[in-house]
PDB file with one MODEL, atoms N, CA, C and O in Angstrom:
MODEL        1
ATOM      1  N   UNK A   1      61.712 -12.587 -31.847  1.00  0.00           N
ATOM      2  CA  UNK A   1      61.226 -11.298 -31.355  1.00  0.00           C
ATOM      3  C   UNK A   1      61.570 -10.226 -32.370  1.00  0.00           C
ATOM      4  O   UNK A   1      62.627 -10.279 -32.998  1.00  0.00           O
ATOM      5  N   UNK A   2      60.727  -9.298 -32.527  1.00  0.00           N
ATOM      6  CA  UNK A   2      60.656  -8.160 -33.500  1.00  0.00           C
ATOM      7  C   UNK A   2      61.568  -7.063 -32.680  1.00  0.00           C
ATOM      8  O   UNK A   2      61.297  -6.468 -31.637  1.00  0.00           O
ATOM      9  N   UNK A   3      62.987  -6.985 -33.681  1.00  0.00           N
ATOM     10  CA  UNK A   3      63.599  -5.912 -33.176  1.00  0.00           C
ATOM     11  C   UNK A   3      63.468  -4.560 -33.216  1.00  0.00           C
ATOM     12  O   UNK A   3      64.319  -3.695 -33.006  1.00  0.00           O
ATOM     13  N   UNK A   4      62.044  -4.435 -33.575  1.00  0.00           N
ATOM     14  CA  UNK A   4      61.916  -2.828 -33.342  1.00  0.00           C
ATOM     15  C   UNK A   4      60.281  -2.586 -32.332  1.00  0.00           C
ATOM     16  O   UNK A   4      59.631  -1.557 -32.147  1.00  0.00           O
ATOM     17  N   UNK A   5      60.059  -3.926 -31.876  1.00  0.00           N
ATOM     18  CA  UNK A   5      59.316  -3.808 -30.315  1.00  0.00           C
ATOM     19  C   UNK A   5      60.455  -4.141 -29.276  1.00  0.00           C
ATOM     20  O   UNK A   5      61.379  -4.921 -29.504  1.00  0.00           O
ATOM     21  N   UNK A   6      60.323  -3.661 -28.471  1.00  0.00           N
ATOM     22  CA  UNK A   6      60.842  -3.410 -26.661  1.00  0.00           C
ATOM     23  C   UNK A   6      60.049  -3.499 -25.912  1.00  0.00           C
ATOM     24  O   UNK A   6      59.000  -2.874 -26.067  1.00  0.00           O
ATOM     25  N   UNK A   7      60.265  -4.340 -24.778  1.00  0.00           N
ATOM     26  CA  UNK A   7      59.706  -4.348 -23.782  1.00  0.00           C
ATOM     27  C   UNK A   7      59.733  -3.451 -22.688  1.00  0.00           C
ATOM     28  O   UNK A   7      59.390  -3.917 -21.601  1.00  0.00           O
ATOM     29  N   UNK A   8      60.071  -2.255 -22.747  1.00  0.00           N
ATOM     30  CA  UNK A   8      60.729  -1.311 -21.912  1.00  0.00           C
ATOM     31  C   UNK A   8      59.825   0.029 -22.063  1.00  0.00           C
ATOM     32  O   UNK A   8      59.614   0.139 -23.271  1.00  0.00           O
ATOM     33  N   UNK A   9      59.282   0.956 -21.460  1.00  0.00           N
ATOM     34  CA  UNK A   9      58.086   2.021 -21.471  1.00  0.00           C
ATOM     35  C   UNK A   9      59.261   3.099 -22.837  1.00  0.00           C
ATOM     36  O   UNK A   9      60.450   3.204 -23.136  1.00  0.00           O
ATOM     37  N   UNK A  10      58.202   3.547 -23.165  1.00  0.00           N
ATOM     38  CA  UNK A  10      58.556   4.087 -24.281  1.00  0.00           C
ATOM     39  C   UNK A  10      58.175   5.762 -23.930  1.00  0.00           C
ATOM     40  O   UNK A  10      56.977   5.889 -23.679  1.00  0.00           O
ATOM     41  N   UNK A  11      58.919   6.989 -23.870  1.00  0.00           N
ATOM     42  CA  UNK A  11      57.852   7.931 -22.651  1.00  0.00           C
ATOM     43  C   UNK A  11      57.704   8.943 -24.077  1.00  0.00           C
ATOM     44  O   UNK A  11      56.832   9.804 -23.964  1.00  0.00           O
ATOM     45  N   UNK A  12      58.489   8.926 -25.448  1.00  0.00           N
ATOM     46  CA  UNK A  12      58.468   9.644 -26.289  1.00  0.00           C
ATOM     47  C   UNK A  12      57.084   9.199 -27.506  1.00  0.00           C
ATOM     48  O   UNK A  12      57.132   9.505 -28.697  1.00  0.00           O
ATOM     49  N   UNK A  13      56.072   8.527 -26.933  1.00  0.00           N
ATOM     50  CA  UNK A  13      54.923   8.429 -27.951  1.00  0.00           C
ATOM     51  C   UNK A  13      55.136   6.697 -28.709  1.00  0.00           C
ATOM     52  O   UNK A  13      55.960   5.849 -28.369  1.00  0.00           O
ATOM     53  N   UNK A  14      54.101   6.602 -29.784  1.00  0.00           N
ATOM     54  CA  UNK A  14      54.380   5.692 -30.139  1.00  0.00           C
ATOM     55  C   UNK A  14      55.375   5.106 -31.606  1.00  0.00           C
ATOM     56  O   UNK A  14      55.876   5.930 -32.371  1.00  0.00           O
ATOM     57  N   UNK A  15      55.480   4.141 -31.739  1.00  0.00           N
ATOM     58  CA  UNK A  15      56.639   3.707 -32.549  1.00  0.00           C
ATOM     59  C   UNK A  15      56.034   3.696 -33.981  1.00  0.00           C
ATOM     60  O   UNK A  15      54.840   3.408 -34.067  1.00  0.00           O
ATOM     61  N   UNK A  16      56.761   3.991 -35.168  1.00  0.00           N
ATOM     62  CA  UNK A  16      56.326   3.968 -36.583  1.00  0.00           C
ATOM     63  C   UNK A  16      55.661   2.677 -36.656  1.00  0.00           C
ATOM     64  O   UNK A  16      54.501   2.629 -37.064  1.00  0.00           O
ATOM     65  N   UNK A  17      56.267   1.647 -36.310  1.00  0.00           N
ATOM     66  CA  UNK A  17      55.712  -0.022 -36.765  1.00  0.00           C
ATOM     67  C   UNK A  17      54.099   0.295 -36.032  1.00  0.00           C
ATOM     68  O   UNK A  17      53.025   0.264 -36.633  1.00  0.00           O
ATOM     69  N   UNK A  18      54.294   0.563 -34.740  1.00  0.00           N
ATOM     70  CA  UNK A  18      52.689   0.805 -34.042  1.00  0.00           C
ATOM     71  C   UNK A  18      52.017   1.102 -34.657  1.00  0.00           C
ATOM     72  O   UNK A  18      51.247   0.279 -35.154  1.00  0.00           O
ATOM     73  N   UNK A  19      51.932   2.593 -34.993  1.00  0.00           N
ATOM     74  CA  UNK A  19      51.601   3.347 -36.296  1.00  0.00           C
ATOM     75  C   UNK A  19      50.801   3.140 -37.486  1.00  0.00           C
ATOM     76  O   UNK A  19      49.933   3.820 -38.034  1.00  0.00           O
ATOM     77  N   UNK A  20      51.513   1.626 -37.826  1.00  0.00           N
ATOM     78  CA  UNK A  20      51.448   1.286 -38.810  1.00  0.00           C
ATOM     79  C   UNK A  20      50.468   0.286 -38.841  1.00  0.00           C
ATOM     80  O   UNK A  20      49.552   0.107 -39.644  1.00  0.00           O
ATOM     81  N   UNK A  21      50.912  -0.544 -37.513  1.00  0.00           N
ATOM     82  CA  UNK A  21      49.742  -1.640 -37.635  1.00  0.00           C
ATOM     83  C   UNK A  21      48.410  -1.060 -37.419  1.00  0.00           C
ATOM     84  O   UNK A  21      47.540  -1.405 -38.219  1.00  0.00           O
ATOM     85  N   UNK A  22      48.004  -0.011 -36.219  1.00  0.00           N
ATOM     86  CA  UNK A  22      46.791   0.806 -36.223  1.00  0.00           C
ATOM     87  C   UNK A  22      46.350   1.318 -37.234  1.00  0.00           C
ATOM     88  O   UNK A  22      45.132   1.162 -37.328  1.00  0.00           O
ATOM     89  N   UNK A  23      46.930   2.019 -38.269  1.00  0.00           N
ATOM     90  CA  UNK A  23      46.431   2.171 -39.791  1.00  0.00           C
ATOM     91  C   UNK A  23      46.623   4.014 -39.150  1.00  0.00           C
ATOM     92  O   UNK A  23      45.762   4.773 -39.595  1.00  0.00           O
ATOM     93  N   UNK A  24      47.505   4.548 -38.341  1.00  0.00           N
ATOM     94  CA  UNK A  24      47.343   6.075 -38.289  1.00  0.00           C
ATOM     95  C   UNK A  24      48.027   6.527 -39.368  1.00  0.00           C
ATOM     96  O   UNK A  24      49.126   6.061 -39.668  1.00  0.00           O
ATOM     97  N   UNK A  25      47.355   7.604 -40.138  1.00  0.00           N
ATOM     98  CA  UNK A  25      48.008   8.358 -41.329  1.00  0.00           C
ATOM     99  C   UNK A  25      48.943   9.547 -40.422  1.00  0.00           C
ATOM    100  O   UNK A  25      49.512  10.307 -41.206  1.00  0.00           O
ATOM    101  N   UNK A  26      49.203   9.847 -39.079  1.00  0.00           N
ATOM    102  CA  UNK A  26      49.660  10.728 -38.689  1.00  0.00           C
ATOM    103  C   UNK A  26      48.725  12.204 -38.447  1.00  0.00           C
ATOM    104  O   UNK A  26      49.120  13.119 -37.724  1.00  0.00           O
ATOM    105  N   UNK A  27      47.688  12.216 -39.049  1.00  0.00           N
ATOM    106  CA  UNK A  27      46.850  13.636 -39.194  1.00  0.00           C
ATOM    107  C   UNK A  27      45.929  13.078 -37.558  1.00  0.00           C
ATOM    108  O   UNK A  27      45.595  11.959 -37.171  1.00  0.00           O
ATOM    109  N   UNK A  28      45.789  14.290 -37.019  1.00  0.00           N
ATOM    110  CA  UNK A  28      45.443  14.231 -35.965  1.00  0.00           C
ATOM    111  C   UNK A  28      43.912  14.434 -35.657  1.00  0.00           C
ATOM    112  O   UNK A  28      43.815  15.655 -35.783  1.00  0.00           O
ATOM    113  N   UNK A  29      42.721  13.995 -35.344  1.00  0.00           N
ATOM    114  CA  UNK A  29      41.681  14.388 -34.996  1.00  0.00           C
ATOM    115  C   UNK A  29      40.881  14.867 -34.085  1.00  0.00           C
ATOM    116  O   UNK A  29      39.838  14.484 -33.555  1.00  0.00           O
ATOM    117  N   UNK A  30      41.754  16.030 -33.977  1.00  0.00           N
ATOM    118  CA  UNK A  30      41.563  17.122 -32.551  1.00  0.00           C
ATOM    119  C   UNK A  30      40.749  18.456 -32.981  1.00  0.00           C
ATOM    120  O   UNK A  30      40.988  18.856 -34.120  1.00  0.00           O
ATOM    121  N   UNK A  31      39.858  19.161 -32.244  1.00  0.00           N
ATOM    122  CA  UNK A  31      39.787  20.459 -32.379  1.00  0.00           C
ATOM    123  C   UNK A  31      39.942  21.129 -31.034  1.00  0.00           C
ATOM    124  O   UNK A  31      40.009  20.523 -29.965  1.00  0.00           O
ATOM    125  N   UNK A  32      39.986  22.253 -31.168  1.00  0.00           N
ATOM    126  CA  UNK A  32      39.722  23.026 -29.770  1.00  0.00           C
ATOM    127  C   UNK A  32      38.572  23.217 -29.252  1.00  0.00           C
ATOM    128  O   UNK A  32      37.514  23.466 -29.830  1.00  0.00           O
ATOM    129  N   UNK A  33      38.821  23.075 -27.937  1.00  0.00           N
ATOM    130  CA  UNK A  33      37.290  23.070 -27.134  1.00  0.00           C
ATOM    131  C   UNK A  33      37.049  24.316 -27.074  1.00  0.00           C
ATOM    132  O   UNK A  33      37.907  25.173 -26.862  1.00  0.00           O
ATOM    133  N   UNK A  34      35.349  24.609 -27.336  1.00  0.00           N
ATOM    134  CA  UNK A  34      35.028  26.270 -27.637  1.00  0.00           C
ATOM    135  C   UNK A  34      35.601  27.123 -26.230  1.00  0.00           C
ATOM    136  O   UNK A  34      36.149  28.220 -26.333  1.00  0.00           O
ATOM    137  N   UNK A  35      35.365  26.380 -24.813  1.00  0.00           N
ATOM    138  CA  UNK A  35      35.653  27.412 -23.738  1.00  0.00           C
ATOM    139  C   UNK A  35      37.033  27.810 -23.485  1.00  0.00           C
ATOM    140  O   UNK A  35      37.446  28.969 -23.526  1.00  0.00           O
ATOM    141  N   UNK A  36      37.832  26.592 -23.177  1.00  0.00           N
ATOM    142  CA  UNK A  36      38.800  26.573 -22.778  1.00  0.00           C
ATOM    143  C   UNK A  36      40.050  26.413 -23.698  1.00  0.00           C
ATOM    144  O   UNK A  36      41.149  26.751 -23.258  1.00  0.00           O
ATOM    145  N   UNK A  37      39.936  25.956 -24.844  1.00  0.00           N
ATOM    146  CA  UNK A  37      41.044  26.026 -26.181  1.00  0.00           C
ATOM    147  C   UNK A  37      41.740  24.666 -25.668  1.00  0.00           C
ATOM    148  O   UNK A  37      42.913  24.623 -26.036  1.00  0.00           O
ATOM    149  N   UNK A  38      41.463  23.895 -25.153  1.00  0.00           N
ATOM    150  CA  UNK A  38      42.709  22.938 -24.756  1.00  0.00           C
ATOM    151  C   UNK A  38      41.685  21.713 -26.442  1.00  0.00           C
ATOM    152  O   UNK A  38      40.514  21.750 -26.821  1.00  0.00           O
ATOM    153  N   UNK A  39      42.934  20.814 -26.961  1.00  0.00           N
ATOM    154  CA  UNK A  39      42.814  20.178 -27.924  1.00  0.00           C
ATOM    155  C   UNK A  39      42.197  19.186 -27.273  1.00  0.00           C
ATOM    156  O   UNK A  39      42.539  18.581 -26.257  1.00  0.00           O
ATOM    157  N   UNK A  40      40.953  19.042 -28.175  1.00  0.00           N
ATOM    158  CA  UNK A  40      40.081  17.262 -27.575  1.00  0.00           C
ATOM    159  C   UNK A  40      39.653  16.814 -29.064  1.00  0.00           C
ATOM    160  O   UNK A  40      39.302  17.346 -30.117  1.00  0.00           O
ATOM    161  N   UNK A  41      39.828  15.853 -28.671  1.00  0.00           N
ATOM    162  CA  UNK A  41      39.484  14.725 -30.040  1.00  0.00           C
ATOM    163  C   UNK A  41      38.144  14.958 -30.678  1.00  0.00           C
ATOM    164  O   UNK A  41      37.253  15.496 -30.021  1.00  0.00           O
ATOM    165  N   UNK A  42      37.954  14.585 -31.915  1.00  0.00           N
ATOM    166  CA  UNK A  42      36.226  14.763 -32.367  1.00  0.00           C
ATOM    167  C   UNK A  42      35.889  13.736 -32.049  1.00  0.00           C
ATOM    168  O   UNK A  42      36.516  12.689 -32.210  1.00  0.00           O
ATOM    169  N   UNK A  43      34.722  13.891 -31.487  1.00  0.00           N
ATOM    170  CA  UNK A  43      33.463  12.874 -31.438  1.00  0.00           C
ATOM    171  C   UNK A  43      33.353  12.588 -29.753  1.00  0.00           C
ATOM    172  O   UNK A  43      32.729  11.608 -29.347  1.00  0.00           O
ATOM    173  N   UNK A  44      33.971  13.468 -28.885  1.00  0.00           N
ATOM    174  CA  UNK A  44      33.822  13.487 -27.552  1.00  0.00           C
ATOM    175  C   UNK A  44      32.327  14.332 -27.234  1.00  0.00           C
ATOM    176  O   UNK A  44      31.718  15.067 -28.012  1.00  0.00           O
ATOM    177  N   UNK A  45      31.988  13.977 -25.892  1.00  0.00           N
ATOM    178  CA  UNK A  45      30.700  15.474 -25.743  1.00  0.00           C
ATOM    179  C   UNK A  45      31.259  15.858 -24.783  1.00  0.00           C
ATOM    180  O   UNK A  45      30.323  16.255 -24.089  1.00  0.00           O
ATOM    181  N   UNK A  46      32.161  16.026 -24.230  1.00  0.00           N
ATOM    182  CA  UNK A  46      32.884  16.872 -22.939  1.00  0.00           C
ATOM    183  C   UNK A  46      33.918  16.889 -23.120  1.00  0.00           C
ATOM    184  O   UNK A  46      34.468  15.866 -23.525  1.00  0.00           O
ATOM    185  N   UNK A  47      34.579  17.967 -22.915  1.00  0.00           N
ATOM    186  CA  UNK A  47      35.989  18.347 -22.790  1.00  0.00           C
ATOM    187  C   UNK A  47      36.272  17.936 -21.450  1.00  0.00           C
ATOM    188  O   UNK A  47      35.561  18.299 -20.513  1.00  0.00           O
ATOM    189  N   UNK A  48      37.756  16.840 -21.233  1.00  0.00           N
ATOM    190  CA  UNK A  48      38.270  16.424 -20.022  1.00  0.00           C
ATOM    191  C   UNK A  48      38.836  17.441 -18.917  1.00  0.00           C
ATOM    192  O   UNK A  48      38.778  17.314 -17.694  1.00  0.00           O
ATOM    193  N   UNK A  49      39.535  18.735 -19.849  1.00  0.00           N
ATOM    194  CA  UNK A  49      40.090  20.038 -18.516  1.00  0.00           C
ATOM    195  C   UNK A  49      38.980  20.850 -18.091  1.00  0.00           C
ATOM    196  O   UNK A  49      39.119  21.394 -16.995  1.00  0.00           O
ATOM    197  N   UNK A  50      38.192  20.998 -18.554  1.00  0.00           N
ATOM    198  CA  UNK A  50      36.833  22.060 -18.699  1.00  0.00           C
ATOM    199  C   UNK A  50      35.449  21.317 -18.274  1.00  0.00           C
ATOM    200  O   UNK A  50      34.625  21.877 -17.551  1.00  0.00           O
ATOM    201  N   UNK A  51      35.291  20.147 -18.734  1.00  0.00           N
ATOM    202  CA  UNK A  51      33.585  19.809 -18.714  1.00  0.00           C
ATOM    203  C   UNK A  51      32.710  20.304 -19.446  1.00  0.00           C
ATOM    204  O   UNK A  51      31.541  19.927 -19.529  1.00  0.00           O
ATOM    205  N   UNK A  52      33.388  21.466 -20.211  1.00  0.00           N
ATOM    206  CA  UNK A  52      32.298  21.781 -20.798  1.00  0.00           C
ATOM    207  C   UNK A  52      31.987  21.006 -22.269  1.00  0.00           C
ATOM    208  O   UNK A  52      32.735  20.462 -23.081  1.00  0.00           O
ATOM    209  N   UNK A  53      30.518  21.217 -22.222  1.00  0.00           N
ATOM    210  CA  UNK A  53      29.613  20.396 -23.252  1.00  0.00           C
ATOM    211  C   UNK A  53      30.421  20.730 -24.814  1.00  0.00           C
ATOM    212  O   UNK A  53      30.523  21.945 -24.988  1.00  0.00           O
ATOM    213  N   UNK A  54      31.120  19.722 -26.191  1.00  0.00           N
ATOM    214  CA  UNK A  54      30.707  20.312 -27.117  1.00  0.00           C
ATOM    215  C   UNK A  54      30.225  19.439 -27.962  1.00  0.00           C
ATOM    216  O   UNK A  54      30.514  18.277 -28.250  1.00  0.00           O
ATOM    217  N   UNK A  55      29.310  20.321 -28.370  1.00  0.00           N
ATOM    218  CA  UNK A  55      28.484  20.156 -29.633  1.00  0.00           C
ATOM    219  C   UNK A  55      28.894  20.466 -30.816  1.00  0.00           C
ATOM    220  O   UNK A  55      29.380  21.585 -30.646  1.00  0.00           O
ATOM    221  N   UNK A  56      29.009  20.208 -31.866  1.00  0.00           N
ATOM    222  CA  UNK A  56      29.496  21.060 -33.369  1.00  0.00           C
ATOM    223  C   UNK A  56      28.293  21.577 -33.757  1.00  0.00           C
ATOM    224  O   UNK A  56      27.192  21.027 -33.769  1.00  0.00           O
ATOM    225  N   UNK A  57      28.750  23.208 -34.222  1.00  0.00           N
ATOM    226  CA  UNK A  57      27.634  23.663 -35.096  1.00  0.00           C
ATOM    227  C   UNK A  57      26.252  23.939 -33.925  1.00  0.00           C
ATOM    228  O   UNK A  57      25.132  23.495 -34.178  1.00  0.00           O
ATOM    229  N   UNK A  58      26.441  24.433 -33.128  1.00  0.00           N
ATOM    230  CA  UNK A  58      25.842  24.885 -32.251  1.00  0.00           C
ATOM    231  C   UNK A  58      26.198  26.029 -31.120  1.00  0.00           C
ATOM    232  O   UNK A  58      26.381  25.739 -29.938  1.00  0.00           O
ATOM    233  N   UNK A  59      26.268  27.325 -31.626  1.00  0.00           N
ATOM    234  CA  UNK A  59      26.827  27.975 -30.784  1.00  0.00           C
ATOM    235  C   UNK A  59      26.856  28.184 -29.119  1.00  0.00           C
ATOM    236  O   UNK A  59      25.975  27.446 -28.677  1.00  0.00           O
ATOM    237  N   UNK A  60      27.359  28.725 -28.284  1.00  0.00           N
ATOM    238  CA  UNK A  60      27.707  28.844 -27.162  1.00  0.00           C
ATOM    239  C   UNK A  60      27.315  30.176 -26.776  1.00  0.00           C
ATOM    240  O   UNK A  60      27.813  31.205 -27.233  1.00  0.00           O
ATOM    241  N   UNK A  61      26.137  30.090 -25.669  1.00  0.00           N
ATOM    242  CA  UNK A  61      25.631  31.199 -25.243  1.00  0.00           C
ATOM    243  C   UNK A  61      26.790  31.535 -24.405  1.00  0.00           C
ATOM    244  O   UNK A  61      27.340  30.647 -23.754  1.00  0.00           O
ATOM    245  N   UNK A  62      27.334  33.137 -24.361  1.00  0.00           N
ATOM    246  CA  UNK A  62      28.294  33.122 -23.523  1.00  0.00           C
ATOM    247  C   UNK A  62      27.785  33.164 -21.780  1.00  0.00           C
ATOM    248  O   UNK A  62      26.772  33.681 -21.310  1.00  0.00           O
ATOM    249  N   UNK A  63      28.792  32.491 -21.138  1.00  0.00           N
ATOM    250  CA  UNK A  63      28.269  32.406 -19.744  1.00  0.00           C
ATOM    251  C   UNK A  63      28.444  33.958 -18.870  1.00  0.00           C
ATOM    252  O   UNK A  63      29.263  34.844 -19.114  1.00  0.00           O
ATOM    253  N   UNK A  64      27.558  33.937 -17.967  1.00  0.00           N
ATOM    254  CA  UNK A  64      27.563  35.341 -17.190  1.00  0.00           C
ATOM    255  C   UNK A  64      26.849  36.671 -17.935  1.00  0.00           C
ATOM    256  O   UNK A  64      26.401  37.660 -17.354  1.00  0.00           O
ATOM    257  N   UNK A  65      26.864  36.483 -19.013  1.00  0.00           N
ATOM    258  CA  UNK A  65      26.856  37.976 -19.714  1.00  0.00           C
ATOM    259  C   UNK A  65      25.134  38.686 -19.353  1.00  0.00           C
ATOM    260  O   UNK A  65      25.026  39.886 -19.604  1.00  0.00           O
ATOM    261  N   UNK A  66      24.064  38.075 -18.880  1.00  0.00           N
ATOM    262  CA  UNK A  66      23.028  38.207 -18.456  1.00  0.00           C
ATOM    263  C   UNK A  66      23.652  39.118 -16.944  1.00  0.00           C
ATOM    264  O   UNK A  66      23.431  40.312 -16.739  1.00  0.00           O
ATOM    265  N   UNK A  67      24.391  38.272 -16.095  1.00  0.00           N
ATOM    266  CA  UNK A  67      24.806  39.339 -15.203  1.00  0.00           C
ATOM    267  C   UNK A  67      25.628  40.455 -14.923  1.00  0.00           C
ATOM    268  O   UNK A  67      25.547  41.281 -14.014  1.00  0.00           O
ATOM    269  N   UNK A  68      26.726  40.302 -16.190  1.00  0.00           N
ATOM    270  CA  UNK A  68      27.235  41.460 -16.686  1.00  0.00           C
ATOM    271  C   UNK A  68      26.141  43.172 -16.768  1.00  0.00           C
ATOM    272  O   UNK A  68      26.181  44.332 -16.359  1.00  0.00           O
ATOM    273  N   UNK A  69      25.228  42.195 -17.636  1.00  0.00           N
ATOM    274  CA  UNK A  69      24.214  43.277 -17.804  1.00  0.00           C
ATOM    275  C   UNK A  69      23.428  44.076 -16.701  1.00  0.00           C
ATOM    276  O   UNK A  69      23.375  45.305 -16.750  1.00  0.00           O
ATOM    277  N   UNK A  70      22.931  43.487 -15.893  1.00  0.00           N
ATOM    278  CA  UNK A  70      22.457  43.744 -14.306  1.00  0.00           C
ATOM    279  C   UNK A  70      23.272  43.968 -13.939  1.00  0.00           C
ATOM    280  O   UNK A  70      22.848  45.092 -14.204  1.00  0.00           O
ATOM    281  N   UNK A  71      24.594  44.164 -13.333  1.00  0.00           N
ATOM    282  CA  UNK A  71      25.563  44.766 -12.877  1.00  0.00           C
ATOM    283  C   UNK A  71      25.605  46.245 -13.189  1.00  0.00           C
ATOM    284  O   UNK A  71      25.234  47.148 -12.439  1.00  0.00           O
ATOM    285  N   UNK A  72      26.153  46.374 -14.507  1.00  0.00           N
ATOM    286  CA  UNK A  72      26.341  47.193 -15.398  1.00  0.00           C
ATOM    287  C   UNK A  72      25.149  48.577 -14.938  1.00  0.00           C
ATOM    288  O   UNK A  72      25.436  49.715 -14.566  1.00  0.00           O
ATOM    289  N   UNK A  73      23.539  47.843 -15.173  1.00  0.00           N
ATOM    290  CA  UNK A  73      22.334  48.951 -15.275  1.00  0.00           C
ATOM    291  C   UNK A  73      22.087  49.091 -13.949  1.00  0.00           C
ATOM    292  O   UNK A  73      21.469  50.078 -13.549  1.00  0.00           O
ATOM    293  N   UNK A  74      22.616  47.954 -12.944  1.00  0.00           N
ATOM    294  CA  UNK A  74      22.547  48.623 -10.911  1.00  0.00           C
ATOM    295  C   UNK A  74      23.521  49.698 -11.059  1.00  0.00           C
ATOM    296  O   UNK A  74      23.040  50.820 -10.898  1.00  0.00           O
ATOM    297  N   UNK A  75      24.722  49.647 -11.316  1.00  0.00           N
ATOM    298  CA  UNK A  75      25.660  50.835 -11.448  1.00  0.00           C
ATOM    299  C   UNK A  75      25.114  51.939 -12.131  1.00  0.00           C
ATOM    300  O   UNK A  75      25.473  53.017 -11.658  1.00  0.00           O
ATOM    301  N   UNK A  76      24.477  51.992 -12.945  1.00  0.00           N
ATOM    302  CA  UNK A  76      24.103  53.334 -13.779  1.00  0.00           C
ATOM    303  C   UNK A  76      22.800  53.555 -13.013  1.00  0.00           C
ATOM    304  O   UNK A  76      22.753  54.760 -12.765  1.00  0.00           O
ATOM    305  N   UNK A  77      21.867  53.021 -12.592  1.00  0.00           N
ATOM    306  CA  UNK A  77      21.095  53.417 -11.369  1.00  0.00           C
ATOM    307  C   UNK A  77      21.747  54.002 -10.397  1.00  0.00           C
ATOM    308  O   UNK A  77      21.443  55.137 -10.029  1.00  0.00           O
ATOM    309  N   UNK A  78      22.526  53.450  -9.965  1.00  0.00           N
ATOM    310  CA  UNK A  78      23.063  53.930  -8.297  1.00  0.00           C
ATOM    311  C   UNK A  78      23.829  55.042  -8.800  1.00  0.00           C
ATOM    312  O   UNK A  78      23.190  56.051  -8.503  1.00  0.00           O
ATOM    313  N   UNK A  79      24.972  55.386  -9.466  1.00  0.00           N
ATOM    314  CA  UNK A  79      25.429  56.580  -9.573  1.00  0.00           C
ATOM    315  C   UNK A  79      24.442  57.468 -10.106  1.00  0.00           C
ATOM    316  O   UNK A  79      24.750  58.577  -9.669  1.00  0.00           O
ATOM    317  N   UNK A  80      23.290  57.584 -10.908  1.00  0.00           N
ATOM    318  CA  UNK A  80      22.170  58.601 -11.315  1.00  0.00           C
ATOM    319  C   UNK A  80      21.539  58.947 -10.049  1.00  0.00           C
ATOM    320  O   UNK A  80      20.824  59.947  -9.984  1.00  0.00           O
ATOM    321  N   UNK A  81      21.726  58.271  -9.131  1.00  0.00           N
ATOM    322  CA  UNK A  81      20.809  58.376  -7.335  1.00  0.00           C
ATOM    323  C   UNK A  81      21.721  59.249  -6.663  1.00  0.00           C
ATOM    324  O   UNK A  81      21.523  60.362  -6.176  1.00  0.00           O
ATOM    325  N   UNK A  82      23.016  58.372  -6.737  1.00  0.00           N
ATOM    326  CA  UNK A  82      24.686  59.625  -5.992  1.00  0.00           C
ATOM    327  C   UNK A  82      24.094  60.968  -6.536  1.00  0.00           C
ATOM    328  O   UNK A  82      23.524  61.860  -5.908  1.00  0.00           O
ATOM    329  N   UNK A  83      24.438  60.857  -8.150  1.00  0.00           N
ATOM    330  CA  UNK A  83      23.878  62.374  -8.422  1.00  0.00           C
ATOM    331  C   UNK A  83      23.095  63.754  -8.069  1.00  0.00           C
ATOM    332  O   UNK A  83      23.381  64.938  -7.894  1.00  0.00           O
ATOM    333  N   UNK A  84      21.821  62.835  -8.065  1.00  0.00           N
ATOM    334  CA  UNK A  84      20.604  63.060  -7.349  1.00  0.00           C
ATOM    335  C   UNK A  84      20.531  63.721  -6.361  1.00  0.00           C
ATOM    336  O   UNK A  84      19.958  64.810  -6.395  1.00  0.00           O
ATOM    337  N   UNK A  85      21.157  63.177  -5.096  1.00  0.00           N
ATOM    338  CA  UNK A  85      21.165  63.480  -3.836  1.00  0.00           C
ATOM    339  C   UNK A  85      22.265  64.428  -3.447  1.00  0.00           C
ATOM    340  O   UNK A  85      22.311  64.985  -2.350  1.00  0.00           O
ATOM    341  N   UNK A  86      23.180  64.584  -4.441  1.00  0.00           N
ATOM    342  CA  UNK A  86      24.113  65.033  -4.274  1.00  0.00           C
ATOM    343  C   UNK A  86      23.670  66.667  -4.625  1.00  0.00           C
ATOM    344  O   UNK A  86      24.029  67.699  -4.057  1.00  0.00           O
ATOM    345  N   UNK A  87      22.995  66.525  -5.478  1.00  0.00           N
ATOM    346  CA  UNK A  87      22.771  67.970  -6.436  1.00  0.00           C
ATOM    347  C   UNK A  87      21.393  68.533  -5.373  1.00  0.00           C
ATOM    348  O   UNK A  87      20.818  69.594  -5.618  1.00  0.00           O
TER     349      UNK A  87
ENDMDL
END
């Protein structure tokens, strides 16, 4: 038996020999997911905390901002009406 495998859960990651036999150089192949920033691997199409879709090199319409806008121009309607009625 190889004294630097154990049969016993290991909770601190994996072992250099592991490492080694997988061929990892240690460099990690993560980026951040555009919505939510949590680290996901390349070559996924969904982020696991979020769901949301990524694509590389394809920007991200931001979400809501269409109703931001309608919000925004009902408010500047309705207070020009307060005005209005007021005067």
């Amino acid at each position: 038996m190889n004294p630097e495998h154990n049969n016993e859960l290991d909770d601190e990651g994996p072992q250099s020999v592991d490492l080694e036999e997988l061929g990892d150089d240690g460099a990690s192949d993560t980026l951040p997911c555009p919505l939510c920033g949590e680290e996901i691997y390349e070559g996924v199409d969904r982020c696991p905390l979020c769901g949301e879709y990524v694509v590389l090199g394809v920007a991200r319409r931001p979400r809501g901002m269409l109703w931001r806008i309608v919000l925004i121009l009902i408010g500047i309607a309705l207070a020009i009406w307060i005005v209005r009625k007021v005067l």
